[in-house]
VOBA-1610 file (N, C-alpha, C; in pm, whole numbers, padded with zeros to 5 digits, always signed):
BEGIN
Unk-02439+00808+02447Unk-02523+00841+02332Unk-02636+00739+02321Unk-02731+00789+02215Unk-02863+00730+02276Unk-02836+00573+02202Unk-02853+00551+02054Unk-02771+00436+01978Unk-02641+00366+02095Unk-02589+00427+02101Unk-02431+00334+02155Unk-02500+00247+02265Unk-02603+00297+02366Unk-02680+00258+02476Unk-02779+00123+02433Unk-02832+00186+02315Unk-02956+00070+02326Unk-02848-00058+02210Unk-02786-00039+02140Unk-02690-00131+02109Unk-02616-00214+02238Unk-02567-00158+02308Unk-02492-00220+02394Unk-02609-00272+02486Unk-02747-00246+02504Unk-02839-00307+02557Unk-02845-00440+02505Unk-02865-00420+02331Unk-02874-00562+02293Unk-02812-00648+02305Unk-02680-00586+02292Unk-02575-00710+02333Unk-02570-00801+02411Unk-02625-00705+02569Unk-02603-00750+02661Unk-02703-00887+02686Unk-02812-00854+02588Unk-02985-00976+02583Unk-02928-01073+02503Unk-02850-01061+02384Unk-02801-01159+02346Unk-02688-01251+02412Unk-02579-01169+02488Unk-02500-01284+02560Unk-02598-01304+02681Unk-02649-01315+02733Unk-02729-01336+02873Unk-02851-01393+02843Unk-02917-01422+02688Unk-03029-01478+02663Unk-02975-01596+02560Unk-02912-01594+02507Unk-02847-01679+02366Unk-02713-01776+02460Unk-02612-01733+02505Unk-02488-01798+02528Unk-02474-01886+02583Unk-02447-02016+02534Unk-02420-02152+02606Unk-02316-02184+02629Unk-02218-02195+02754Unk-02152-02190+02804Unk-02117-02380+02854Unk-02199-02452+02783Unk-02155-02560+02830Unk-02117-02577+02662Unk-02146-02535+02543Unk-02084-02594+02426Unk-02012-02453+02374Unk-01996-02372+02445Unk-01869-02227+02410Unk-01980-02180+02269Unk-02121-02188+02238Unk-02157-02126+02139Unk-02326-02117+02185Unk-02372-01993+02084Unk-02459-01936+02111Unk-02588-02058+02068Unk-02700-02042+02199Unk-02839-02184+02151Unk-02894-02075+02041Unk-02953-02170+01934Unk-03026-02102+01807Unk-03134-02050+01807Unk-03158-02115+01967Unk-03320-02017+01932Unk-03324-01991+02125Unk-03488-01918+02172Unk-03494-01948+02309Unk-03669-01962+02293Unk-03693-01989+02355Unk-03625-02043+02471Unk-03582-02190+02479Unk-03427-02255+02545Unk-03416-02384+02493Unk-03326-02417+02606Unk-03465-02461+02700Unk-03364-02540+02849Unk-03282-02639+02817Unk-03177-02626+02879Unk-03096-02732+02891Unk-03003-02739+02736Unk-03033-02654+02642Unk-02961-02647+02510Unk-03057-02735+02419Unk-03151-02818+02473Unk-03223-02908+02369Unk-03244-02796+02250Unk-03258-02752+02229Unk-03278-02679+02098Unk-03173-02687+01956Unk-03078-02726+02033Unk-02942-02713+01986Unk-02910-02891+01893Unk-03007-02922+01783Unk-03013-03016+01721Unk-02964-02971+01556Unk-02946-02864+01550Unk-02850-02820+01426Unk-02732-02779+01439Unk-02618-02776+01369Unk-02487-02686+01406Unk-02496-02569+01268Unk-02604-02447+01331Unk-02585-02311+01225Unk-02459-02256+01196Unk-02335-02294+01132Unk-02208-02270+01105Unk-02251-02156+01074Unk-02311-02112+00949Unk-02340-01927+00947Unk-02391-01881+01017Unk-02545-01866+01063Unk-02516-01803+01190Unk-02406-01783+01325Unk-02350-01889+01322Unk-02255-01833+01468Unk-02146-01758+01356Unk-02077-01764+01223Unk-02029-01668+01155Unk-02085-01508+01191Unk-02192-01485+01201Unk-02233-01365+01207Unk-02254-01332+01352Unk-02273-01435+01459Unk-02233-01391+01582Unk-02098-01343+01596Unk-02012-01413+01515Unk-01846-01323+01545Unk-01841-01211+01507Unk-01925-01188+01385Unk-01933-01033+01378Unk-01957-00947+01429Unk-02117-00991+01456Unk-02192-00892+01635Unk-02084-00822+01718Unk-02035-00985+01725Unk-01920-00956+01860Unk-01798-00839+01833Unk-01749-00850+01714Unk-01633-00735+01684Unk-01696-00632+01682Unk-01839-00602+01629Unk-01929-00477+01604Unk-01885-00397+01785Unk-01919-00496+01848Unk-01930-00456+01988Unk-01789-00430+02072Unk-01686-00497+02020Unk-01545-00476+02066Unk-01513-00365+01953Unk-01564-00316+01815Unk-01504-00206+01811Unk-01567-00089+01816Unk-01691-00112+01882Unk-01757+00033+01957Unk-01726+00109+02090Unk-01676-00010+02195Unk-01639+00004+02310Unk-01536-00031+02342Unk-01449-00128+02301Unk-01333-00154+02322Unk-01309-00251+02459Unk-01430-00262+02488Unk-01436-00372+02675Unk-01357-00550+02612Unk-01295-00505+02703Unk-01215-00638+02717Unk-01347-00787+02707Unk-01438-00786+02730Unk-01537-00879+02710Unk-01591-00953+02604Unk-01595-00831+02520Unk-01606-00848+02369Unk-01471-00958+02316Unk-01366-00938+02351Unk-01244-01034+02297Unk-01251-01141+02376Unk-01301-01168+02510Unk-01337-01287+02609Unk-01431-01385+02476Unk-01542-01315+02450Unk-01639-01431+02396Unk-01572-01431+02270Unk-01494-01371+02235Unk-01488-01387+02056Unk-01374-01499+02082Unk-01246-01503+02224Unk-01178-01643+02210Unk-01280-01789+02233Unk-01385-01757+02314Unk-01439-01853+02386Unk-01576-01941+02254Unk-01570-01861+02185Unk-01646-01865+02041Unk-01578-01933+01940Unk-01473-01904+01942Unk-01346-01945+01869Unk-01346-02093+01875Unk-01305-02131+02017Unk-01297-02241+02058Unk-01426-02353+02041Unk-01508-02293+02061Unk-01634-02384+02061Unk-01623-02375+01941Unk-01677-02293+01801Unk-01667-02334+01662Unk-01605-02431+01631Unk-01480-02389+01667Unk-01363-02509+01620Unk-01369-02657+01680Unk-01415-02652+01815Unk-01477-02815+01842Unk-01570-02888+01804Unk-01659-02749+01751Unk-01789-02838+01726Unk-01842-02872+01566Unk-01694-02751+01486Unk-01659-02820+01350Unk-01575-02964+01311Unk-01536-03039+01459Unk-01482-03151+01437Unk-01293-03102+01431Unk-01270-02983+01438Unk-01125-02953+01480Unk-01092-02889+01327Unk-01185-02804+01253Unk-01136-02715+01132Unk-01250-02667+01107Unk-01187-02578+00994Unk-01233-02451+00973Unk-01346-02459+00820Unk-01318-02557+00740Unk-01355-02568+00613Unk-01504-02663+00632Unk-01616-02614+00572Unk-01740-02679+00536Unk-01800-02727+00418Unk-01901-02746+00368Unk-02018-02764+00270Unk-01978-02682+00194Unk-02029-02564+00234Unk-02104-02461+00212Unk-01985-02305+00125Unk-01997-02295+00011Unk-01890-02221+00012Unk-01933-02072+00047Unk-02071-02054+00059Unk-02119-01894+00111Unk-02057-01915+00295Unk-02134-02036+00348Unk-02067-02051+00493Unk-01927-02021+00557Unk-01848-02073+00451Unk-01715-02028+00485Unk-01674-01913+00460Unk-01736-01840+00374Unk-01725-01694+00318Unk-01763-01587+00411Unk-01860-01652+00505Unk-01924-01560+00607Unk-01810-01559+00719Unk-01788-01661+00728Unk-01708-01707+00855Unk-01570-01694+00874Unk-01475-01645+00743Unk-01376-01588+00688Unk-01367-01416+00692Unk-01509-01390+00667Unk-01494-01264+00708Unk-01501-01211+00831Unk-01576-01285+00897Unk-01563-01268+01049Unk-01451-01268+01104Unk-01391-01352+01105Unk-01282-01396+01146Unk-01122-01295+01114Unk-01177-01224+01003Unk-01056-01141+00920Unk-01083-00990+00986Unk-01233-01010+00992Unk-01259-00890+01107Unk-01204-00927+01265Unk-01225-01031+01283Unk-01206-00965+01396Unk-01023-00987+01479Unk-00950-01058+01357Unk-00815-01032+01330Unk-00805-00870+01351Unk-00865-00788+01294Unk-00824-00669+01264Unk-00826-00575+01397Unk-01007-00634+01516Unk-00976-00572+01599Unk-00883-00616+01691Unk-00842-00742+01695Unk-00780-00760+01839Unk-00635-00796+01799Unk-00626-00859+01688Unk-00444-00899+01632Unk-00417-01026+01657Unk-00524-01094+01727Unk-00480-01232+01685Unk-00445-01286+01630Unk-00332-01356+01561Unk-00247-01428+01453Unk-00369-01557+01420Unk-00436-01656+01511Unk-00554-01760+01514Unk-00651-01748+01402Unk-00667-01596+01450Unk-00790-01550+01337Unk-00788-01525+01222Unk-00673-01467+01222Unk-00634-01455+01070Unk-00582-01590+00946Unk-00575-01658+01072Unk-00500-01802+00994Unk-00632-01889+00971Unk-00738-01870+00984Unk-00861-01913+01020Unk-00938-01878+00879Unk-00907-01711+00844Unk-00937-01636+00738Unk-00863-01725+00608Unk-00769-01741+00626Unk-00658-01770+00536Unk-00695-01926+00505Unk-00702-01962+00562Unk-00767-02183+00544Unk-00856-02122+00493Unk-00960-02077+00553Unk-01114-02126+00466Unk-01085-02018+00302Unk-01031-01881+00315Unk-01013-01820+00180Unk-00927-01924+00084Unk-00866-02043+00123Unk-00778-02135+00035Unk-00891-02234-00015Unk-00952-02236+00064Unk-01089-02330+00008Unk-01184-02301-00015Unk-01211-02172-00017Unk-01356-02098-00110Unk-01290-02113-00236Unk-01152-02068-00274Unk-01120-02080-00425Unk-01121-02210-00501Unk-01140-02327-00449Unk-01166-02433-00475Unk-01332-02466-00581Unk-01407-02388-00523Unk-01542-02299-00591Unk-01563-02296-00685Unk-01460-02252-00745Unk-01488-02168-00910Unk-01446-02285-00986Unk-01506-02264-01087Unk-01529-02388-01209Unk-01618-02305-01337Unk-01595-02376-01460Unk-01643-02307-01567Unk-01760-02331-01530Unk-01833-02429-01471Unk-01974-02419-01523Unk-02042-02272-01480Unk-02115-02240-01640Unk-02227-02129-01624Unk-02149-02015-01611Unk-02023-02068-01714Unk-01919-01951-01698Unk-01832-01872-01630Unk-01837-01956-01506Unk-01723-01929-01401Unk-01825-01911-01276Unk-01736-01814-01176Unk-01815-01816-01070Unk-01772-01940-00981Unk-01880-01926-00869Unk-01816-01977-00680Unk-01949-02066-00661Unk-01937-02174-00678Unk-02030-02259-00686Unk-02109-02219-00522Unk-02218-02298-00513Unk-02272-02311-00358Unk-02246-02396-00267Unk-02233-02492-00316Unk-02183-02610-00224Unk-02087-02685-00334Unk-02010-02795-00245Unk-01926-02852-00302Unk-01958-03012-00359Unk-02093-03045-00350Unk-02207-03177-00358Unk-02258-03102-00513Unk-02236-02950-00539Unk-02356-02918-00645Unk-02261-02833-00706Unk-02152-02853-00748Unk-02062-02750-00858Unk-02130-02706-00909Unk-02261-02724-00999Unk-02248-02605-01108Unk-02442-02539-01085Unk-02412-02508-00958Unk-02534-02402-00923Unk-02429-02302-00896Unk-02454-02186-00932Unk-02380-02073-00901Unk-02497-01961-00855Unk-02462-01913-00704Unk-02574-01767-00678Unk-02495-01662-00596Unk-02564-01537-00591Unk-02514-01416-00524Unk-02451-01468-00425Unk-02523-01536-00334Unk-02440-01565-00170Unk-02340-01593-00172Unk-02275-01704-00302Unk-02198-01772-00286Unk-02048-01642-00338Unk-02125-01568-00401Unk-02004-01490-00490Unk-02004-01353-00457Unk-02143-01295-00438Unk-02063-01143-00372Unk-01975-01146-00226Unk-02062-01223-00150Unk-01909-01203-00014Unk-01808-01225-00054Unk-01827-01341-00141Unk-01634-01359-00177Unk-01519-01263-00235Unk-01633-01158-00321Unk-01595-01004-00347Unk-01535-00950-00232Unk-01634-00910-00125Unk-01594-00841-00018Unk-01477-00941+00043Unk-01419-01044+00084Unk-01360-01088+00103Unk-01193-01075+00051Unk-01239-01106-00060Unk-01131-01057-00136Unk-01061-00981-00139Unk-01132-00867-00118Unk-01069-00752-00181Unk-01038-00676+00000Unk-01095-00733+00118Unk-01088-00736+00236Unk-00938-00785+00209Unk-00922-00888+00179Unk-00766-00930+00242Unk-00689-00854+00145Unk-00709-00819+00026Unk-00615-00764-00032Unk-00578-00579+00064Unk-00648-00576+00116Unk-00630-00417+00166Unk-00550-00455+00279Unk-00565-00619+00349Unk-00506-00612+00455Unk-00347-00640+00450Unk-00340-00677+00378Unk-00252-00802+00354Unk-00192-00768+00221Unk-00209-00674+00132Unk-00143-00638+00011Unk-00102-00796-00092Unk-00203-00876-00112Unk-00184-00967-00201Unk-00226-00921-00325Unk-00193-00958-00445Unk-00223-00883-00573Unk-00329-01006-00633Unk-00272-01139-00608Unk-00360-01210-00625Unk-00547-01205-00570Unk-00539-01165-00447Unk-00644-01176-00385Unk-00739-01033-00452Unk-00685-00918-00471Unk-00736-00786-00605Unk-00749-00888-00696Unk-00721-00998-00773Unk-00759-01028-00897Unk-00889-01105-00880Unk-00820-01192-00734Unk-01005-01256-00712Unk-01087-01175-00704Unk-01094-01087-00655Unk-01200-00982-00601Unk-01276-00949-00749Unk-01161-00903-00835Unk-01249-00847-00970Unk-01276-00935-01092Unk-01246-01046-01032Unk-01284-01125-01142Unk-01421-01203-01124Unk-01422-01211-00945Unk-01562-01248-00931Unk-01655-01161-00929Unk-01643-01054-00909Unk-01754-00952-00932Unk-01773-00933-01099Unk-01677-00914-01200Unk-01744-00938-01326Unk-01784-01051-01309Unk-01828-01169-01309Unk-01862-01297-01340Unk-01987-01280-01253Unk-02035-01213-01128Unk-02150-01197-01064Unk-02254-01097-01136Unk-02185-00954-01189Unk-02266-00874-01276Unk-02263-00889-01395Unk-02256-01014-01489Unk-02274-01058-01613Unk-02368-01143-01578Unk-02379-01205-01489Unk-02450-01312-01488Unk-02567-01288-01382Unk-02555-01197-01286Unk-02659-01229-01179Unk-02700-01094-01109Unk-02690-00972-01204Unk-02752-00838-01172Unk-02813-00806-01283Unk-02971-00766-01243Unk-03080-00695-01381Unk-02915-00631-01448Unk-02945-00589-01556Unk-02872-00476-01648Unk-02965-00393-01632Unk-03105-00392-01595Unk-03177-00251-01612Unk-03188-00148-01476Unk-03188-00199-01372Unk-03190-00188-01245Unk-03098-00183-01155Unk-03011-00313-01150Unk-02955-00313-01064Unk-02931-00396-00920Unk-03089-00479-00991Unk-03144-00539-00854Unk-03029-00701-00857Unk-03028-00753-00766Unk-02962-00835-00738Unk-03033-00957-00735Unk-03019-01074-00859Unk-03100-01200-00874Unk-03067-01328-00751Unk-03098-01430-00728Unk-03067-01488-00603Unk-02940-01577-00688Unk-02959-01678-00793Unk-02869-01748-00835Unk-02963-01830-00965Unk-02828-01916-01038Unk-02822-01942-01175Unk-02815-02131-01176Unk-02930-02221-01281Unk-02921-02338-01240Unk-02908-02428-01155Unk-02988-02358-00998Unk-03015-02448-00986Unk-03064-02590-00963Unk-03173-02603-01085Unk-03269-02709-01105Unk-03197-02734-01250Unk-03046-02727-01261Unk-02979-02802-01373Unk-03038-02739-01511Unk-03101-02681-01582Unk-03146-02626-01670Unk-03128-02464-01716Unk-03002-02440-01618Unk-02958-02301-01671Unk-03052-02189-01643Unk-03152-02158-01567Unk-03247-02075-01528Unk-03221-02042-01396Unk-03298-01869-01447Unk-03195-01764-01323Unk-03317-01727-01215Unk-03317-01760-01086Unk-03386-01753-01007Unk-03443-01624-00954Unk-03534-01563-01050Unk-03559-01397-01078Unk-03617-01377-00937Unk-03702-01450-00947Unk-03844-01433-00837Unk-03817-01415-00690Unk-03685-01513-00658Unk-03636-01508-00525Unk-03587-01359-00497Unk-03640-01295-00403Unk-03640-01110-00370Unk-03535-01121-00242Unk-03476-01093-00209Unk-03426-01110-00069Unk-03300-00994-00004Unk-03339-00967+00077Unk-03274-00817+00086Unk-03101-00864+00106Unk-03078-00981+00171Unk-02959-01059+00176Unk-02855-01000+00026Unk-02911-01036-00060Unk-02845-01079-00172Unk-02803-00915-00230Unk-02917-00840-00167Unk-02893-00683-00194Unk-02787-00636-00135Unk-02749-00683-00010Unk-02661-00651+00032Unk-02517-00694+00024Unk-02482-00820+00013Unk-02385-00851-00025Unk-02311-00809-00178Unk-02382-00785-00245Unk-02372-00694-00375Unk-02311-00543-00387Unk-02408-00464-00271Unk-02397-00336-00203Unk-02234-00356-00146Unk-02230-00438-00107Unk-02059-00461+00019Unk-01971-00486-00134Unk-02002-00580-00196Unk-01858-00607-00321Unk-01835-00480-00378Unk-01957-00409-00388Unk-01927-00262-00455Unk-01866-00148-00416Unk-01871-00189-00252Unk-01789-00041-00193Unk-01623-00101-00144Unk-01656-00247-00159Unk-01502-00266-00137Unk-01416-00271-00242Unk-01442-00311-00317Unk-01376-00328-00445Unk-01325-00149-00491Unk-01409-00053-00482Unk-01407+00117-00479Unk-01320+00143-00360Unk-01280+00087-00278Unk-01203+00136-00171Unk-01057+00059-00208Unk-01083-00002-00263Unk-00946-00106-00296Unk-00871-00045-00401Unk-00963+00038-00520Unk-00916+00025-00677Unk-00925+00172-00641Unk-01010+00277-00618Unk-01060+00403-00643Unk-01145+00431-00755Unk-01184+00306-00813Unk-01270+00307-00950Unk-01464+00357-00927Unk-01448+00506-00954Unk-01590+00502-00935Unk-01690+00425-00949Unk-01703+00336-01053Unk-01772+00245-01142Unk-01839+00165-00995Unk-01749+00096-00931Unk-01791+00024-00854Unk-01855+00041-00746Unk-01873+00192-00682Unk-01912+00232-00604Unk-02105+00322-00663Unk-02065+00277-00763Unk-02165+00373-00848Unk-02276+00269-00883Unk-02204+00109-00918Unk-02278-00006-00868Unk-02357-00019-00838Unk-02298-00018-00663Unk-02315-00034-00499Unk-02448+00080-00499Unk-02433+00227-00553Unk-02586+00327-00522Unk-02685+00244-00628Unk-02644+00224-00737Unk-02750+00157-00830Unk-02858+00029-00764Unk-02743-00070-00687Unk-02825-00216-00660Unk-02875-00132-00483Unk-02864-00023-00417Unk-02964+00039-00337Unk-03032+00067-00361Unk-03071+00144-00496Unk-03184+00237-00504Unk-03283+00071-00525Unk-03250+00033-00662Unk-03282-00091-00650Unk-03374-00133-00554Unk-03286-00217-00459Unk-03298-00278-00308Unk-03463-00173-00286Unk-03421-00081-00256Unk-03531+00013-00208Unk-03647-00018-00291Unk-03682+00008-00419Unk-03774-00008-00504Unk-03848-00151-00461Unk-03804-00233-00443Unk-03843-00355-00482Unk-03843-00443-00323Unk-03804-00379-00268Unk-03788-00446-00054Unk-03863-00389+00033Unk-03852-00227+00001Unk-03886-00157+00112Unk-04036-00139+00094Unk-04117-00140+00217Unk-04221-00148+00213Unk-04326+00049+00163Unk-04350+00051+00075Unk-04368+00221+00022Unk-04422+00290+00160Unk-04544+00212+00224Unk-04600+00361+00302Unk-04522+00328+00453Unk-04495+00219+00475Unk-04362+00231+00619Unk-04275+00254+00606Unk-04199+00218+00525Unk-04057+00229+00489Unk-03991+00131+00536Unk-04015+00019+00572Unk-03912-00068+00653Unk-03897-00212+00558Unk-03788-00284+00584Unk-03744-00412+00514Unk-03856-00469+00595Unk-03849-00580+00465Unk-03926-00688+00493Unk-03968-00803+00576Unk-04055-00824+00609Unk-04050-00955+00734Unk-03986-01055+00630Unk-03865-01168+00646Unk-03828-01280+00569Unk-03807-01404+00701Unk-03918-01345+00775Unk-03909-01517+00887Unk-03802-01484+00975Unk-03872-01623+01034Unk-03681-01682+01081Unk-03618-01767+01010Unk-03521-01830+01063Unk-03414-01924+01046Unk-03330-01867+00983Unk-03293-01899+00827Unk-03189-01832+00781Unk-03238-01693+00733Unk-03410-01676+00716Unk-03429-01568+00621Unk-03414-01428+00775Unk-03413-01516+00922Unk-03408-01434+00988Unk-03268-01350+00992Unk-03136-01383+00938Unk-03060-01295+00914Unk-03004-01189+00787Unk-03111-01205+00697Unk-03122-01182+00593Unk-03108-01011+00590Unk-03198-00943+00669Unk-03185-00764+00690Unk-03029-00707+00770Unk-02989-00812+00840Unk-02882-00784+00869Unk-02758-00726+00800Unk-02802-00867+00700Unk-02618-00811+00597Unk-02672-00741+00540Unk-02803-00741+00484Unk-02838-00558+00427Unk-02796-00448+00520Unk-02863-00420+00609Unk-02784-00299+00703Unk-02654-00291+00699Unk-02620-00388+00730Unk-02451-00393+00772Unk-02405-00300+00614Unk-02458-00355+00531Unk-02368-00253+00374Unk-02386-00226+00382Unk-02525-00151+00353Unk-02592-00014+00356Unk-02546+00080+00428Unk-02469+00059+00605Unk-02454+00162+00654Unk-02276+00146+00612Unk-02204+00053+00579Unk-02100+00096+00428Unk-02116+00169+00340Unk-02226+00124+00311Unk-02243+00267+00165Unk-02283+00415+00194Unk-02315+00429+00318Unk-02338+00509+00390Unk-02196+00584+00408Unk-02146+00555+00477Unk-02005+00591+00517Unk-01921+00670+00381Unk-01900+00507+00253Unk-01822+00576+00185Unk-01900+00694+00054Unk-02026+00705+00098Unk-02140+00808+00018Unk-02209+00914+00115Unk-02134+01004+00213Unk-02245+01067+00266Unk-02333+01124+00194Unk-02295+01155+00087Unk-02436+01238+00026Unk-02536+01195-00027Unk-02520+01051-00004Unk-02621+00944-00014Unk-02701+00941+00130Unk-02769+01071+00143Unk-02836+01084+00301Unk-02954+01003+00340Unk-03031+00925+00229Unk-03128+00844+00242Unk-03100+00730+00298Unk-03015+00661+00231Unk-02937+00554+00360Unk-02928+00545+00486Unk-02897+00683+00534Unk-02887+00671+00647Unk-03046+00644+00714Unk-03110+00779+00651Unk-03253+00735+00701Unk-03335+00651+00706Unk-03312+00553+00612Unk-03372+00426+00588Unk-03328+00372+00680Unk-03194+00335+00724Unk-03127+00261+00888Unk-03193+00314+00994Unk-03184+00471+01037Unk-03284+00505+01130Unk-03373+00498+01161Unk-03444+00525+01064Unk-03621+00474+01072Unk-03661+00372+01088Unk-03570+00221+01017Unk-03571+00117+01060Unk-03536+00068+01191Unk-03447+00130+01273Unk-03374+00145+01404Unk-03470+00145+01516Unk-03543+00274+01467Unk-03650+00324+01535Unk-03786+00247+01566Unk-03815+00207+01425Unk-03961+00135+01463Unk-03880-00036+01515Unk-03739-00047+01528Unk-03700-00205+01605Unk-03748-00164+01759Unk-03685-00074+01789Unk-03697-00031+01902Unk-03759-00063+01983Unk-03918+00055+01878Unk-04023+00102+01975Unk-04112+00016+01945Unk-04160-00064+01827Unk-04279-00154+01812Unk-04214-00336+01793Unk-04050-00333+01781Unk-04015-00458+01723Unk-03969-00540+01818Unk-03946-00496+01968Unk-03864-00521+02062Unk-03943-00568+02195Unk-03924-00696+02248Unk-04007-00699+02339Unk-03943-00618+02458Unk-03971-00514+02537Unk-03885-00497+02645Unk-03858-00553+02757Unk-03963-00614+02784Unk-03941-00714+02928Unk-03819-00802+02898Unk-03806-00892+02750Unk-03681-00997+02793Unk-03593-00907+02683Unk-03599-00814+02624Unk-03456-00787+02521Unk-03497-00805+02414Unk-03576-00927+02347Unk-03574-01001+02178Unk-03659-00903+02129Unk-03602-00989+01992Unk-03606-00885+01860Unk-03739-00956+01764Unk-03841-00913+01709Unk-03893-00961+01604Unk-03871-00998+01443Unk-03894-01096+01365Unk-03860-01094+01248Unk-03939-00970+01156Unk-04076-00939+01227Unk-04090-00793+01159Unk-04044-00679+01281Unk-03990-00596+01228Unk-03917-00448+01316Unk-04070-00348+01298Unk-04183-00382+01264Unk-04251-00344+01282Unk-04396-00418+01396Unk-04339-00531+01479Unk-04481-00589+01552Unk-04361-00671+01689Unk-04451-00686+01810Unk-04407-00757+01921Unk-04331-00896+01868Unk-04215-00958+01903Unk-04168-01110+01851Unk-04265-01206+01967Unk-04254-01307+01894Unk-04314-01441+01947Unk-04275-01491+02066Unk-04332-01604+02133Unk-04255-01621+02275Unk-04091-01677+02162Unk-04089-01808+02106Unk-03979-01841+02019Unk-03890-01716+01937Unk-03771-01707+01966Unk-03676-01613+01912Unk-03565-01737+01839Unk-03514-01698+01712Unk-03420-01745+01634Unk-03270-01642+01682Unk-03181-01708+01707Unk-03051-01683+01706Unk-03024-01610+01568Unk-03060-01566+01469Unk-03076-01516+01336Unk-03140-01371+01330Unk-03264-01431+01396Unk-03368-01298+01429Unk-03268-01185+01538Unk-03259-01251+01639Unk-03173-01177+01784Unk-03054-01115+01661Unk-02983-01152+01590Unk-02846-01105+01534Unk-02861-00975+01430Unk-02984-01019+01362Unk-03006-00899+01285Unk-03074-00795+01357Unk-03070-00819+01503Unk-03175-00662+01547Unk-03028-00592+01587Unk-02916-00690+01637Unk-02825-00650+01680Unk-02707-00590+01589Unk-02725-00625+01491Unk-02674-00552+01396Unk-02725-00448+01385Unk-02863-00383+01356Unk-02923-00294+01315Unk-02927-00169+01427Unk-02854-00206+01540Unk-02891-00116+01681Unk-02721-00068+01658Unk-02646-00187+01583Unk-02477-00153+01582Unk-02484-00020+01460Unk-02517-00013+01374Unk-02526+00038+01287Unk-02564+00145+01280Unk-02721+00152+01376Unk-02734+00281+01405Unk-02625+00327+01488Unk-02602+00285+01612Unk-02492+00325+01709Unk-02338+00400+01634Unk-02314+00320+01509Unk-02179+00376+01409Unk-02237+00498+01360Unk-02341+00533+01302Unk-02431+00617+01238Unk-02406+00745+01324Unk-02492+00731+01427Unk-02494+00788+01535Unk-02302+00878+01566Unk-02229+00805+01576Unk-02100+00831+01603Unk-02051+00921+01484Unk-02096+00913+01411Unk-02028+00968+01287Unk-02097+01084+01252Unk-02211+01099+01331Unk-02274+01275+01319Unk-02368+01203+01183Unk-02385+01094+01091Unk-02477+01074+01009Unk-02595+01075+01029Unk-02660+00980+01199Unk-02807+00949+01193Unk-02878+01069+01208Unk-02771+01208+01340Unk-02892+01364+01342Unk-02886+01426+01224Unk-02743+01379+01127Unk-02830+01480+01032Unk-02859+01425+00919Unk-02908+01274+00915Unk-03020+01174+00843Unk-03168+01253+00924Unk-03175+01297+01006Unk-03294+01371+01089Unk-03349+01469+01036Unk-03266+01539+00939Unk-03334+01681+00924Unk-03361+01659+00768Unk-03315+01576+00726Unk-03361+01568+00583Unk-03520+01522+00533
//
C-alpha cells in the first residue's frame, strides 16, 4: 500500500541517516561526522524515537524494529548514567509511554519495569501549588503546564487499561480535572501552554503550540476508552476543532512551521492524537483529511528525495541541517497516514 511504503521508506532514512551505533542512540541532528553533534543528551527526543520505532514494529512486525528498540534501550540507559528517572517530569512522561508501548508490542518484562520506575516518579510532581497538578521540573515545583500533565493523563489511564490498577484510573482523572480547570479556554477548548511560570500566577495564553493540542486531544480519548464517559471524548473533538481554528493555516491547510529542536517535534504528538481521535470518532472525517493532506504536501513539497529528510515546514524543501525532532515528526506523520490508510479511513477521508 501506498502509505505503508513511503512510511517504511522513512524509517528506513531515519535508521541509515540518524543511528549511531557507537553510542546505541540516534545523532540529533545531520549532518554530524563522527557524532560531534552529539553535545546534548535529548532524553525526549530519543523518548519519541522509541515510539517511531514501535509505530514501525507494529505496522510490519520485522524482527528489526525489536533489534533497535533493545539496542536503544541499552544506550538510553547508559547514557542516563544507569536509570530511568530525570529533571524533567514531561521527559519522563514521554519516555514512560514509550516504553509501556512498546512493552505492549514485544512483551518485554524491561520495558514495562522502565514504565513503572519513571510512572513512580512522575507522581512525585504533584503538589498543591496552583492547586494541584504535575509540576515541570523538579528545580521549579510550582510552575505547572499542559506538557507536564496531559501525557500524564494518557499515561495513566494507559496503564490502568493495561494493568487494571484502580489507583492509576484515579490518577488519570484527577489530573485531567486539575488540567481543564486550570489550563483549557472554557470557551473553546483551546489548550493554554502552562500556569506561573514567572512566579506570579499568570497563564501563558499566547504560547500557541500544536504540541499541547495534542496531548490534551490523547488525555481525552484515553480517559473515554478507559471510563466510556462521553464527556471526555467530546473534550478531545472540542480542543480539535479548536487546534484547527487557531494552528491550521486557512488557505493550505497544514500545521504550522514551529522550527526545530524541540518545537521540531511538536506536529508530531499532534498527529499521533489526532489520528486517535480519528480512530475512536470515524465520523469525525475531517481528521482524517487534515492528516492526509498534511501527509501529502510532506511528501511531495516537504521531503528532500535525494537523502530521505523531512522539513520543519511540510510545505517547502528542508535545509542541508536536519534535527532528529524534525526527521521524527515526518515519521510519525507517514506512520499515521500508513494506520489511516490500513483502516480504509485515508480513501474515504478522499471523497469527502
Amino acid at each position: 500500500m501506498l502509505w505503508n511504503n513511503r512510511a517504511e521508506e522513512a524509517q528506513q532514512a531515519l535508521d541509515e541517516l540518524f543511528w549511531n551505533e557507537q553510542i546505541g542512540l540516534y545523532d540529533i541532528e545531520i549532518p554530524c561526522p563522527d557524532g560531534a553533534c552529539n553535545t546534548i543528551f535529548h532524553y525526549w527526543w530519543m523518548a519519541h524515537a522509541v515510539d517511531v520505532l514501535v509505530d514501525g514494529l507494529t505496522r510490519t512486525g520485522d524482527a528489526k524494529y525489536a533489534a533497535r528498540l533493545a539496542a536503544l534501550y541499552d544506550g538510553l540507559l547508559e547514557r542516563n548514567g544507569g536509570v530511568w528517572p530525570n529533571e524533567l517530569y514531561d521527559d519522563m512522561e514521554w519516555m514512560a509511554l514509550a516504553w509501556l508501548r512498546a512493552y505492549g508490542a514485544t512483551g518485554e518484562t524491561k520495558y514495562k519495569e522502565a514504565a513503572d520506575i519513571l510512572w513512580t516518579d512522575i507522581q512525585t510532581g504533584w503538589n498543591d501549588h496552583m492547586g494541584g497538578g504535575i509540576a515541570w521540573q523538579k528545580s521549579q515545583l510550582d510552575y505547572k503546564n499542559t506538557p507536564a500533565n496531559a501525557p500524564a493523563v494518557i499515561l495513566a489511564a494507559r496503564l490502568y487499561k493495561a494493568f487494571g490498577r484502580p489507583e492509576d484510573l484515579a490518577w488519570a482523572v484527577k489530573i485531567y480535572e486539575w488540567q481543564k480547570a486550570h489550563l483549557i479556554n472554557p470557551e473553546t477548548g483551546f489548550a493554554w501552554d502552562g500556569m506561573n511560570r514567572t512566579g506570579d500566577g499568570s497563564i501563558d495564553k499566547e504560547w500557541k503550540f500544536t504540541y499541547c493540542q495534542g496531548v490534551v486531544i490523547g488525555a481525552g480519548v484515553e480517559l473515554f476508552r478507559v471510563t466510556g464517559e462521553r464527556g471526555y471524548l467530546d473534550d478531545a473533538i472540542r480542543t480539535y476543532h479548536a487546534a484547527v481554528a487557531e494552528l491550521v493555516h486557512p488557505e493550505t491547510g497544514l500545521l504550522p512551521d514551529e522550527e526545530d529542536g524541540d518545537g521540531g517535534l511538536f506536529k508530531g504528538v499532534l498527529v499521533r492524537y489526532v489520528a486517535e481521535l480519528a480512530h475512536e470518532e470515524p465520523s469525525l472525517a475531517e481528521a482524517a483529511v487534515l492528516l492526509g493532506h498534511n501527509a501529502d504536501a510532506l511528501w511531495s513539497r516537504g521531503r528532500c528525495e535525494r537523502r530521505g529528510v523531512f522539513s520543519t515546514s511540510w510545505d517547502a524543501q528542508p535545509v542541508e541541517r536536519v534535527t532528529l525532532s524534525t526527521q521524527l515528526s515526518g515519521v510519525k506523520l507517514l506512520e499515521r497516514a500508513a494506520e489511516l490508510e490500513k483502516r480504509g479511513q485515508l480513501a474515504a477521508a478522499e471523497t469527502v
